[in-house]
C-alpha positions as CSV (number, residue, x, y, z in Angstrom):
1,X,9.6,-46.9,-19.2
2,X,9.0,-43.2,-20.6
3,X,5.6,-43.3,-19.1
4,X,7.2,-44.3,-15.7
5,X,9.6,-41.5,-15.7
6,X,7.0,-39.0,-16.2
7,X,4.7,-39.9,-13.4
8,X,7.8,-40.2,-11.5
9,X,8.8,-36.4,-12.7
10,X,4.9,-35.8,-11.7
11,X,4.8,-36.8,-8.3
12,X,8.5,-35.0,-7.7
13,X,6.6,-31.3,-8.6
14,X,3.5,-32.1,-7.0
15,X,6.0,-33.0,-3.5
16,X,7.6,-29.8,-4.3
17,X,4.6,-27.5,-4.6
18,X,3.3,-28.7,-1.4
19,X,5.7,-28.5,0.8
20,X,7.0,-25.0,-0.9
21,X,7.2,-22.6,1.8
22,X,4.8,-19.4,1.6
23,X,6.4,-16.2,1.2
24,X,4.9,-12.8,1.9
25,X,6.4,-9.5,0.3
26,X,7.7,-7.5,3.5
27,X,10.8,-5.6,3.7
28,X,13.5,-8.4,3.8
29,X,16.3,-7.2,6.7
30,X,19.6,-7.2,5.0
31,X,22.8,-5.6,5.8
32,X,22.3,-2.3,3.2
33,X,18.4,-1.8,5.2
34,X,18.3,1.3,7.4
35,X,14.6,1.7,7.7
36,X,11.5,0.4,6.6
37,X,7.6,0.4,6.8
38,X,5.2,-2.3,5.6
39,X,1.5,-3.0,5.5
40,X,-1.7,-4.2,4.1
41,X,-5.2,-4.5,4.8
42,X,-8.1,-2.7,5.1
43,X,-8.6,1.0,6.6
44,X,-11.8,3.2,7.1
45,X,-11.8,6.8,6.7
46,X,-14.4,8.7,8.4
47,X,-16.0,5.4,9.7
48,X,-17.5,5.1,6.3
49,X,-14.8,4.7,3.2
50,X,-13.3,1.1,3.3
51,X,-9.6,1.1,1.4
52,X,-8.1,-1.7,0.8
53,X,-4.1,-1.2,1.1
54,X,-0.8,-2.5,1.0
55,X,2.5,-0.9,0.8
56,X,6.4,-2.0,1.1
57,X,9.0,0.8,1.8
58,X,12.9,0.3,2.5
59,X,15.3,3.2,3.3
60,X,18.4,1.8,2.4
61,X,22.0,2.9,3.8
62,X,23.0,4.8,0.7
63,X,20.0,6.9,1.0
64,X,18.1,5.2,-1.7
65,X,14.9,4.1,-1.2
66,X,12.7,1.2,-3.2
67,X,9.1,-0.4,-3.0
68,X,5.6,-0.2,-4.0
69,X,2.0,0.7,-3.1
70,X,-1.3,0.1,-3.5
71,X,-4.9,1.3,-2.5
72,X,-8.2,1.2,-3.9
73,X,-11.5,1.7,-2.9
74,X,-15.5,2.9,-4.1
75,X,-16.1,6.7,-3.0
76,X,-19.5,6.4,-4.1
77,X,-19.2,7.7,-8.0
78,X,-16.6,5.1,-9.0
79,X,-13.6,3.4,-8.1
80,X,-9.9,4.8,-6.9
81,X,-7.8,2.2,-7.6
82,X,-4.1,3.3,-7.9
83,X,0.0,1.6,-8.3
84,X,3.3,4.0,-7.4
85,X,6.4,3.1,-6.5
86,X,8.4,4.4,-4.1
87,X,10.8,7.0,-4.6
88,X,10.6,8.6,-0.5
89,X,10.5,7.8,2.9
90,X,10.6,9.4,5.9
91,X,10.7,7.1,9.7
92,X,10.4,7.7,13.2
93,X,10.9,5.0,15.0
94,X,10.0,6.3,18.0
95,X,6.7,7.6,17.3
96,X,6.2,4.3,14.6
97,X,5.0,6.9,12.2
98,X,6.2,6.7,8.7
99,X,5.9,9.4,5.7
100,X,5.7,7.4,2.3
101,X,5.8,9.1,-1.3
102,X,5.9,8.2,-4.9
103,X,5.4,8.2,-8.4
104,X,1.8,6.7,-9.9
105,X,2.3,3.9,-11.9
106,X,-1.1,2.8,-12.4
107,X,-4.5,4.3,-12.1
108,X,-7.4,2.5,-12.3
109,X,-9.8,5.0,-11.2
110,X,-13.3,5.5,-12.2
111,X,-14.5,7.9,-9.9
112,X,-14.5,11.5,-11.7
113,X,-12.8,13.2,-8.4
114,X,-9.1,10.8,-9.5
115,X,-9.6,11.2,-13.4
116,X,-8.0,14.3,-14.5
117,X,-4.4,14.7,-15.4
118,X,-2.8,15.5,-12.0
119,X,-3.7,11.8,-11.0
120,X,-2.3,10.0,-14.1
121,X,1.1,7.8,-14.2
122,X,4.3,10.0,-13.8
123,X,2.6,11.9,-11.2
124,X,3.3,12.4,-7.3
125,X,1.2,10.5,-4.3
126,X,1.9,9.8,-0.9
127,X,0.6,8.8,2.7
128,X,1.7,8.3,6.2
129,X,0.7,5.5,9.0
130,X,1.3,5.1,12.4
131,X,2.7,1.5,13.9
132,X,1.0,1.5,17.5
133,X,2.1,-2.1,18.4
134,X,-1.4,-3.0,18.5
135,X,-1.5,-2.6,22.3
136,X,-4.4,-2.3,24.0
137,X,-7.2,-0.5,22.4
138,X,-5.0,1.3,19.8
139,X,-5.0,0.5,16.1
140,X,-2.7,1.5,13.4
141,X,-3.5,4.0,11.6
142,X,-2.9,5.3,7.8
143,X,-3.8,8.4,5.8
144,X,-5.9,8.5,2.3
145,X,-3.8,9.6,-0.5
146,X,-2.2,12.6,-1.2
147,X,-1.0,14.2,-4.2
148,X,0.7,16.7,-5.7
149,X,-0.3,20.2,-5.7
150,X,-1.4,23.3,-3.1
151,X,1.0,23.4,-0.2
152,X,2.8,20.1,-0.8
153,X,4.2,20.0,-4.2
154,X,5.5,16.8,-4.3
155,X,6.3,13.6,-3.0
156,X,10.4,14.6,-2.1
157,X,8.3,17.9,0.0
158,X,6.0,15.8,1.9
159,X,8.7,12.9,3.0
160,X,11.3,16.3,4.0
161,X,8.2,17.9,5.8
162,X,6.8,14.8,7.9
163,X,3.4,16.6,8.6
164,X,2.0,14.8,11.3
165,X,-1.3,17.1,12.8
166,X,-1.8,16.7,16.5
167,X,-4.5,13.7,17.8
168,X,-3.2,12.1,14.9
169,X,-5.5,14.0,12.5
170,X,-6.9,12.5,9.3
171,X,-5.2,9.5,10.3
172,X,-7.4,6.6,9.8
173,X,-8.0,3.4,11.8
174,X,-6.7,0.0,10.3
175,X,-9.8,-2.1,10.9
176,X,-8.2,-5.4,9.2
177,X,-4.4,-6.5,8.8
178,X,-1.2,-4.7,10.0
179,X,1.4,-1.9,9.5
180,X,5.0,-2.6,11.0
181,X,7.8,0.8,11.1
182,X,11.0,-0.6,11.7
C-alpha cells in the first residue's frame, strides 16, 4: 500500500510540473506601478561588440523604484560581466526612451578596462534604451554601461539629467529579443 501511495504522490508532481505555467520576470502591472521598462537579449555596439542584456525597472507611485540588471560581454581582453540593482529611473513614454541607474552588485569582469575600484560592488552604473515598437525597419536600441565619474557623477545625476544625444547617439541596435517602456 505504502509503495502505491508514493507512485500515486509521483505521478501527482510529475502532472503538476508539466502543466506548470511558464513565467517570465517582467514588470508585473499592479495598482502602486507608475512606470516601467523591461528587456533582454542581445545588442551590438559599433556593429562589432555583442552584449548580452536583460534588465527589469518599475517606478512605483511613491517614488520608489526597484529591479535589477544585467550585461555581459567579451571586449577582446576579457570579459564584462556585471549585476546592479536598481535604485533610478527616468521614462518618457512618449519618446519610449528610458534612463536606468544603479548600484553594482556583482562584477564578474576580466577584462583590465572594468577591473579597478570604480567598477566594484557598491559603485554607480547605468544605461538608457529606446522602445521603437518594432515598426518597420526600426530596432530598439540600448546604451553600453555607464559609470560613475567625469561629468555624470552618479546614477541619481544621470536618471535627473536624461541625456539623450540627437540621432540617438551611442545608442545601440537590439539585434535579438526586446525592450518594452511603459
Amino acid at each position: 500500500m505504502r509503495k502505491l501511495y508514493v507512485l500515486l504522490l509521483g505521478a501527482m508532481t510529475a502532472i503538476a510540473v508539466w502543466v506548470a505555467p511558464v513565467v517570465i520576470a517582467t514588470p508585473a502591472a499592479s495598482s502602486d506601478m507608475m512606470d516601467s521598462a523591461s528587456g533582454g537579449g542581445h545588442y551590438l555596439v559599433a556593429g562589432s561588440l555583442d552584449v548580452q542584456f536583460a534588465f527589469s525597472a518599475v517606478q512605483h507611485t511613491n517614488g520608489t523604484v526597484s529591479g535589477s540588471f544585467h550585461d555581459s560581454t567579451n571586449d577582446g581582453l576579457g570579459t564584462v560581466d556585471f549585476d546592479a540593482d536598481v535604485t533610478c529611473m527616468a521614462v518618457d513614454r512618449d519618446q519610449g526612451r528610458a534612463w536606468i541607474g544603479g548600484v553594482i552588485t556583482a562584477n564578474r569582469s576580466t577584462s583590465p578596462d572594468y577591473t579597478d575600484s570604480l567598477h566594484q560592488p557598491g559603485h554607480d552604473i547605468w544605461f538608457r534604451v529606446l522602445d521603437t515598437g518594432n515598426e518597420g525597419d526600426h530596432q530598439d536600441r540600448r546604451t553600453f554601461l555607464g559609470f560613475e565619474g567625469g561629468s555624470i557623477p552618479s546614477s541619481a545625476a544621470y536618471c535627473a539629467l536624461r541625456p539623450w544625444p540627437p540621432d540617438n547617439a551611442r545608442t545601440w541596435p537590439v539585434t535579438q529579443g526586446d525592450i518594452i517602456v511603459q
